[in-house]
C-alpha positions as CSV (number, residue, x, y, z in Angstrom):
1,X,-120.1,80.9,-237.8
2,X,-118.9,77.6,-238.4
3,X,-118.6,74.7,-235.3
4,X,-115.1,73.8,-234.3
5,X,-115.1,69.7,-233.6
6,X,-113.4,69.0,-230.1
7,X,-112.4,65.2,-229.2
8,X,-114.6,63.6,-226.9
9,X,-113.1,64.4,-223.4
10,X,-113.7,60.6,-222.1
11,X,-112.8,57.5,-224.1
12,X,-114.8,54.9,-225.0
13,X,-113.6,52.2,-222.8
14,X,-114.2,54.4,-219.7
15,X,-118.0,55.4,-220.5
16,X,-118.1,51.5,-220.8
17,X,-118.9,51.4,-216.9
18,X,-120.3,54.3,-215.6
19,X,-122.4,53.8,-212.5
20,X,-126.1,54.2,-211.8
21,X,-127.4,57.7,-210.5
22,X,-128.8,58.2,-207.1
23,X,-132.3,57.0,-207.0
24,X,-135.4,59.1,-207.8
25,X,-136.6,59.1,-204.1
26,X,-133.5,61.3,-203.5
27,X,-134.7,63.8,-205.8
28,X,-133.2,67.7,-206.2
29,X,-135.5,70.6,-207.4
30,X,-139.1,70.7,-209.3
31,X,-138.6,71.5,-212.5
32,X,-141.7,72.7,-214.5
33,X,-142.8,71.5,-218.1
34,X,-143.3,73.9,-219.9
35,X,-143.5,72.5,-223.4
36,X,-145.7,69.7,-224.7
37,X,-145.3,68.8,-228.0
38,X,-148.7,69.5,-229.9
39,X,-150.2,70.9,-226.8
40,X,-150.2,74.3,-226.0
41,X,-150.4,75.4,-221.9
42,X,-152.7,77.5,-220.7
43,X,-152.1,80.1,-218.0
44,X,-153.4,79.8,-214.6
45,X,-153.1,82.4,-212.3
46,X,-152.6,81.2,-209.1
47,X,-152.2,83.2,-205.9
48,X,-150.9,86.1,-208.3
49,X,-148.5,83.7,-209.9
50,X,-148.2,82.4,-213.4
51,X,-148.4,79.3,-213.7
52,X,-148.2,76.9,-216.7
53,X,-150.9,74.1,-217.3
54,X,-151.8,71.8,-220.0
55,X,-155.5,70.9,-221.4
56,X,-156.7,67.1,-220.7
57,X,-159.9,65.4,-221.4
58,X,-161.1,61.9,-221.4
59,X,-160.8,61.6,-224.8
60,X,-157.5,63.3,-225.3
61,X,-154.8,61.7,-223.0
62,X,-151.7,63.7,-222.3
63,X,-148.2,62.4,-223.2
64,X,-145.1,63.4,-221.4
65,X,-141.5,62.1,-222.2
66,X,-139.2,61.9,-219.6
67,X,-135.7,60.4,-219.3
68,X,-135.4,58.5,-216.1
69,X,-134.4,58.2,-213.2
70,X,-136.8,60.9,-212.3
71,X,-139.8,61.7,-210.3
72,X,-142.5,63.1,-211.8
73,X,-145.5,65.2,-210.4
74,X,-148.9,66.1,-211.7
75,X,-150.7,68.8,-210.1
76,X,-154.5,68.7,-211.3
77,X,-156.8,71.2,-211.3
78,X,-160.6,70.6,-213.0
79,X,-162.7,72.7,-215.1
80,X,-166.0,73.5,-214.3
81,X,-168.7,76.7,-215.4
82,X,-168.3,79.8,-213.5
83,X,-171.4,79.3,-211.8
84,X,-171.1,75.5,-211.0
85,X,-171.9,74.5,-207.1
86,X,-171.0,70.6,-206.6
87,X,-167.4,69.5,-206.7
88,X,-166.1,68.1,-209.6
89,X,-165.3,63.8,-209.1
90,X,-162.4,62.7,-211.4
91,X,-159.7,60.0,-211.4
92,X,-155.9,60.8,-212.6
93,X,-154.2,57.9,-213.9
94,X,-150.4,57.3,-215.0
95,X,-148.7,54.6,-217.6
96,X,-146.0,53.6,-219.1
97,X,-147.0,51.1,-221.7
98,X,-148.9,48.4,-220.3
99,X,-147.6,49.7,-217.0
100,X,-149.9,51.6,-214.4
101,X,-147.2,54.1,-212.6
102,X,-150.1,55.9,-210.4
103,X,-153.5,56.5,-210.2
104,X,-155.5,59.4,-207.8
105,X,-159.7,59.5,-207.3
106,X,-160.4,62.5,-205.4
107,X,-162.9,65.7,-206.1
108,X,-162.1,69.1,-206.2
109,X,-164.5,72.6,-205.1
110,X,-163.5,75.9,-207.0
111,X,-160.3,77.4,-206.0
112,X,-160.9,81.3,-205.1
113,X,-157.2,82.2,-205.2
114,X,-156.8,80.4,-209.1
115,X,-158.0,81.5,-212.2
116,X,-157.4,81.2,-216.2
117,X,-155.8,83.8,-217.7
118,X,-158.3,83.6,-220.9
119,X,-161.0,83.4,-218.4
120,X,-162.4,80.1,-219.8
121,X,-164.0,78.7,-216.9
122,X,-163.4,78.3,-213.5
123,X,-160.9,76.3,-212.0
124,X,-160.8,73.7,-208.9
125,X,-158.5,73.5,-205.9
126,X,-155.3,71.4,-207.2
127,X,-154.3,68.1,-206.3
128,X,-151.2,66.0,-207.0
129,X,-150.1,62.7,-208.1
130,X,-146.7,61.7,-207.9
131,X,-145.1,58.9,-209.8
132,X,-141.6,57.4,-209.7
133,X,-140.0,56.7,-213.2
134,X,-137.0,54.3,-213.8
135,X,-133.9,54.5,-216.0
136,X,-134.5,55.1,-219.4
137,X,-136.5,57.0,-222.1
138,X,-140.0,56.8,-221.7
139,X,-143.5,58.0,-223.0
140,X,-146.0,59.0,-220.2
141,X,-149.4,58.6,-220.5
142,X,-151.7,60.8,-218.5
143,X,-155.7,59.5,-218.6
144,X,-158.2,61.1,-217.2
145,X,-162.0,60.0,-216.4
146,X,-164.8,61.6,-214.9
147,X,-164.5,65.4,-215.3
148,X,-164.6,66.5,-218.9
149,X,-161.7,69.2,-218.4
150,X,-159.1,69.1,-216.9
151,X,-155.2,71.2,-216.9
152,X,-152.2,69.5,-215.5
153,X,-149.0,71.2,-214.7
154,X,-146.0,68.5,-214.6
155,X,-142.7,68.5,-212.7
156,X,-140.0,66.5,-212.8
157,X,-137.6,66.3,-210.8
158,X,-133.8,64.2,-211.5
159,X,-131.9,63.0,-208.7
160,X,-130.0,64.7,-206.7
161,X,-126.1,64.6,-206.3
162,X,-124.2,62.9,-204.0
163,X,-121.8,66.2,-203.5
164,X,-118.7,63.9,-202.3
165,X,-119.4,61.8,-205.5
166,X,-116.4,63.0,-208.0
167,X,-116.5,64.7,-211.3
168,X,-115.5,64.5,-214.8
169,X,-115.6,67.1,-217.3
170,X,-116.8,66.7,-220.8
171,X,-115.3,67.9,-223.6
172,X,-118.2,68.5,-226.2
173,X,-118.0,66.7,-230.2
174,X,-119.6,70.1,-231.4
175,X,-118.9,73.9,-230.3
176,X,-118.8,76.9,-231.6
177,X,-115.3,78.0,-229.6
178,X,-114.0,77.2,-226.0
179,X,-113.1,79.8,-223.3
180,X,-111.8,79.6,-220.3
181,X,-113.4,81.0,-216.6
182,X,-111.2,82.1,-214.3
183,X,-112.6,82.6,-210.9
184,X,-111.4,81.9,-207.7
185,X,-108.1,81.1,-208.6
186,X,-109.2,78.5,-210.9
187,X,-109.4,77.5,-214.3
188,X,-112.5,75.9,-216.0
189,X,-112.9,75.2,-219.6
190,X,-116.5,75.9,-221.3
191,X,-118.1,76.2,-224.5
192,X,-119.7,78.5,-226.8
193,X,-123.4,78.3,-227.7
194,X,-125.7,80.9,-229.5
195,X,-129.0,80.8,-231.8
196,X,-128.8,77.6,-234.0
197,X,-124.9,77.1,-232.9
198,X,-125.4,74.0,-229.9
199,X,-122.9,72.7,-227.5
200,X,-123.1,69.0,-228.0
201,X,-122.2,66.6,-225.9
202,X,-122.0,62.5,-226.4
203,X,-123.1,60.6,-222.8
204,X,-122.9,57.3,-222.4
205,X,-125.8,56.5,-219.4
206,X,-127.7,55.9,-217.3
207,X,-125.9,59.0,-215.4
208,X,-126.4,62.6,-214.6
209,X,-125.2,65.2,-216.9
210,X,-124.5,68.5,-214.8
211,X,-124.4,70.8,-217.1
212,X,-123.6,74.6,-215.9
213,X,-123.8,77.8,-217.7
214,X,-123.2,81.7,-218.0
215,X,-124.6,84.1,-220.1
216,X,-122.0,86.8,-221.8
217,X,-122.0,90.3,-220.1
218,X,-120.9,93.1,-222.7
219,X,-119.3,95.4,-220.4
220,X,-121.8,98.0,-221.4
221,X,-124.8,95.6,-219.6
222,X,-126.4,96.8,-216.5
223,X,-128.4,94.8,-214.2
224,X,-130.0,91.5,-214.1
225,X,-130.5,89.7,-217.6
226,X,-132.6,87.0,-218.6
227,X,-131.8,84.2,-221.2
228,X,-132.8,80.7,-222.0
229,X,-131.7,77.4,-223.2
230,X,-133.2,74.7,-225.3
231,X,-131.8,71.0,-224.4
232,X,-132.0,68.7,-227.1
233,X,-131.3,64.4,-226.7
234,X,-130.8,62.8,-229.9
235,X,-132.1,65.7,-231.6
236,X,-135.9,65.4,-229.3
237,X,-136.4,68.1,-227.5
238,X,-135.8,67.2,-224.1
239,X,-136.1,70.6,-222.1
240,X,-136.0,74.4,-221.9
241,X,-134.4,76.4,-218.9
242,X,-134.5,80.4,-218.5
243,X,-132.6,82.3,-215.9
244,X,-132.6,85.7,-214.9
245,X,-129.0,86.2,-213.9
246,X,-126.4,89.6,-213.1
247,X,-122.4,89.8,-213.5
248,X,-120.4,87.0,-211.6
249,X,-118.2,89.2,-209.1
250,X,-114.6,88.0,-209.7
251,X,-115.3,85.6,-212.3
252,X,-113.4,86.6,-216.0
253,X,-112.9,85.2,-219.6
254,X,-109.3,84.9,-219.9
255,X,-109.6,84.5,-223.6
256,X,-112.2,87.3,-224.1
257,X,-111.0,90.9,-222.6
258,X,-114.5,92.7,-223.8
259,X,-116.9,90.4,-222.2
260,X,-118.0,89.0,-218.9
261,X,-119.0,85.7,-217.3
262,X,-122.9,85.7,-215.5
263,X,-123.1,84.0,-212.0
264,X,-123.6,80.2,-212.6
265,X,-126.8,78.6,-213.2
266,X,-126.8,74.9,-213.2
267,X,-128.8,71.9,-215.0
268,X,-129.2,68.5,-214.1
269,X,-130.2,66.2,-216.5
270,X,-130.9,62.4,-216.2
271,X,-129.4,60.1,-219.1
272,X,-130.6,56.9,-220.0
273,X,-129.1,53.8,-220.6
274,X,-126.8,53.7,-224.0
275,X,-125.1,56.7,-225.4
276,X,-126.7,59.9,-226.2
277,X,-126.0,63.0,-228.1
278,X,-126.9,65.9,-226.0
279,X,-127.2,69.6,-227.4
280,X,-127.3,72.3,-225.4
281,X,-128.6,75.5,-227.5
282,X,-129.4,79.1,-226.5
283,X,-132.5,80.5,-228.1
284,X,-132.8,83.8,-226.3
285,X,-131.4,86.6,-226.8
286,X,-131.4,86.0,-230.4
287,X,-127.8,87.9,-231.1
288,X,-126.4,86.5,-227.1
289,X,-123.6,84.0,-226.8
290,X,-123.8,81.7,-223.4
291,X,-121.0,79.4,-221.9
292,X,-121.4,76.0,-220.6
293,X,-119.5,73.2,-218.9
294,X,-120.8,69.7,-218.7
295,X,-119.6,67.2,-216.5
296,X,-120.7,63.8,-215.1
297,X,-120.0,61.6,-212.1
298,X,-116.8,59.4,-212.3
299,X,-117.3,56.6,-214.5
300,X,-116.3,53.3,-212.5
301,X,-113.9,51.0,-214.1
302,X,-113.8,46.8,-213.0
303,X,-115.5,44.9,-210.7
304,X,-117.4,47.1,-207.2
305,X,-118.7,45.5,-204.0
């Protein structure tokens, strides 16, 4: 189907002061990695749980990109034989450049409640460095020296929202179609994305883009439903999110008579300085349609004390 263009909901000369995001030490939820370019995760079982992980050597550092403000965690875990006895000895290290963000010596026995997946090994007890990153795009470097393997699982987390901070809505440069929610009494524009048909949005930063979304019930659906979004800044891939989500009670498409909204999931995602075209793009289900709403804090216009 072809895209509709929509105007850009905010002028120019009001994105031309929009003021910095909380900082990262007021940080909201972990949010897992879970794709590296060129790096494929392992699985790591831990405590009956799936986790994701990513292989690191000495000789193969890892590199994460991350749009700042954010805080970033690395949980570590070595590699060792099956068999092996002694505690594994390794040092973490973090950069940005020439920059050192972090850096963690420590050693690690064998975890008994962790294991690969593949069964490749044995893995250690986990341990965590935590690193703050500033405003902006940037390329992560993780090193690693001492242990020959390692996996790393990475969360970042953006900062948190002042909730008496006020809102503006977005209207995107690129969708599909526009609906409206009703719920509540009220009346909230979003926009429709499905496999390779994006929302985009333009940003001007650094801010936070909230971004909020529903999957389409057909009103033959039962139960929960899972779907998943890929997020996209300047056509990088910037992050995936899946939800497992169930009708919203009192929430309807006033627009669309034969489907129905999902509960609300919501996004947070930093922006960095300059402006930024954001796509928002729903890879699964394949033939699924999803809403979603993006709005940032009020832009501030003249001079603040």
């Amino acid at each position: 189907m072809s895209r509709a263009l929509f105007a850009l909901g905010l002028s120019a000369s009001l994105l031309l002061a929009i003021a910095p995001p909380a900082t990262a030490a007021r940080a909201g939820a972990w949010d897992p990695v879970e794709r590296l370019e060129g790096t494929p995760p392992v699985i790591v079982v831990v405590g009956g749980k799936r986790r994701l992980y990513f292989p690191l050597s000495p000789p193969r550092p890892l590199e994460i990109p991350v749009e700042g403000p954010a805080r970033v965690r690395i949980v570590s875990r070595a590699v060792v034989a099956k068999d092996a006895k002694a505690p594994a000895i390794y040092t973490l290290r973090v950069t940005s450049g020439e920059k050192s963000l972090g850096e963690v010596h420590t050693e690690s026995s064998r975890a008994s409640n962790a294991q690969r997946r593949d069964g490749k090994g044995a893995v250690c007890k986990s341990r965590t460095l935590a690193v703050e990153v500033p405003a902006g795009r940037h390329h992560l470097i993780v090193h690693a020296e001492g242990a020959p393997s390692l996996l790393v699982r990475i969360l970042v987390a953006s900062p948190r929202r002042n909730p008496a901070a006020k809102m503006v809505s977005l209207t995107p440069t690129v969708a599909a179609r526009s609906v409206t929610v009703v719920e509540r009494e009220l009346m909230i524009p979003y926009y429709t994305t499905r496999a390779t048909s994006p929302v985009v949005f333009r940003v001007l930063g650094p801010t936070n883009l909230e971004l909020s979304s529903r999957l389409d019930f057909e009103t033959t659906m039962r139960g929960p439903q899972r779907y998943r979004l890929a997020i996209r800044v300047d056509g990088a891939p910037a992050r995936e999110e899946a939800f497992t989500t169930t009708k919203a009670a009192g929430a309807s498409y006033s627009e669309m008579k034969d489907r129905l909204p999902s509960k609300l999931d919501r996004i947070v995602l930093p922006i960095g300085e300059g402006s930024h075209d954001v796509a928002i793009e729903l890879i699964a289900p394949k033939k699924g349609t999803a809403q979603i709403h993006g709005r940032i804090p009020q832009p501030s216009i003249g001079s603040e004390e």
